[in-house]
C-alpha positions in Angstrom: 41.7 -26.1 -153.3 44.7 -23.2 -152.8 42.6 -22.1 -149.4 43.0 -25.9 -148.0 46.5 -26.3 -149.3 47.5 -22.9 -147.3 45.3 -24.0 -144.3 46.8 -27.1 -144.1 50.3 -25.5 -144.3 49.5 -22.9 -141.4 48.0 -26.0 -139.2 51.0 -28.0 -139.7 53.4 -25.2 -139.0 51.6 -24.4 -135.3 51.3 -28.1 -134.6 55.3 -28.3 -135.1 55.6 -25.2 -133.1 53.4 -26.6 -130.1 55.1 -30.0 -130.5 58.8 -28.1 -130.1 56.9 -26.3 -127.0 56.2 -29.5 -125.5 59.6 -30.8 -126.1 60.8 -27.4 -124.3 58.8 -27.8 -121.5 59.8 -31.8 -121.2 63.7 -30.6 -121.3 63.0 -28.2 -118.9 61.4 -30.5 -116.4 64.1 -33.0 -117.1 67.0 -30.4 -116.0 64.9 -29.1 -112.7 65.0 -33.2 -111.7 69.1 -33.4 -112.6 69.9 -29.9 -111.1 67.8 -31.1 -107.5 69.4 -34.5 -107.7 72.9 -32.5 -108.5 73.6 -33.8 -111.6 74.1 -30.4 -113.0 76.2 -31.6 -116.5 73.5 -33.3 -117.1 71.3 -30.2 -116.4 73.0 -27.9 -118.3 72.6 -30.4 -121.3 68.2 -30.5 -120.5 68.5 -26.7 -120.3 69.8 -26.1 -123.5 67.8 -28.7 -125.2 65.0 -26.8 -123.7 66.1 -23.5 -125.1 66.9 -24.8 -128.5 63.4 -26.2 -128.8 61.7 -22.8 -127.4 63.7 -21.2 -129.9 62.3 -23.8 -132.7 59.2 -23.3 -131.6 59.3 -19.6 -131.9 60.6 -20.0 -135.6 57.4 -22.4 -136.5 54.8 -19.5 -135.2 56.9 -16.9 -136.8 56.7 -18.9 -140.2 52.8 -19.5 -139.4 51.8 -16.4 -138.6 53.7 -15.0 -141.5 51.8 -17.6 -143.9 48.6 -16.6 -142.0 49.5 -12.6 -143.1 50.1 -13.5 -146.5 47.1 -15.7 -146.9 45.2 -12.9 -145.8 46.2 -10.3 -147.8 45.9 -12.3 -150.9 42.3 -13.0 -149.7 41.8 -9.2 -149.9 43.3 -8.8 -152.8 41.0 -11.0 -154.7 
């Protein structure tokens, strides 16, 4: 039951990380529009939403990837 309880925690910390990447890419989008159309306050304000989430994003696979190592070696270990 531990193995689907740390499974489950991995999946769900890449599905947030992918989710944050699509919110990255959205905000990115959103300031290319505002910058063509000039509206570069509101660009700035897309960018930086953009880079928060990319930096979220990189936080959730850091934290999954670290759960994945540990889950591993405790697999060995056993």
């Amino acid at each position: 039951m531990q193995d689907q309880n740390q499974s489950d925690k991995v999946i769900d910390l890449r599905r947030m990380s992918a989710e944050y990447y699509q919110k990255a890419a959205w905000n990115q989008l959103l300031a290319l529009d505002n910058y063509r159309e000039k509206n570069f306050e509101v660009a700035e304000r897309f960018a930086q939403l953009s880079f928060d989430d990319q930096m979220a994003a990189m936080e959730y696979a850091e934290l999954a990837d670290a759960e994945s190592s540990l889950y591993l070696e405790l697999e060995l270990e056993e």
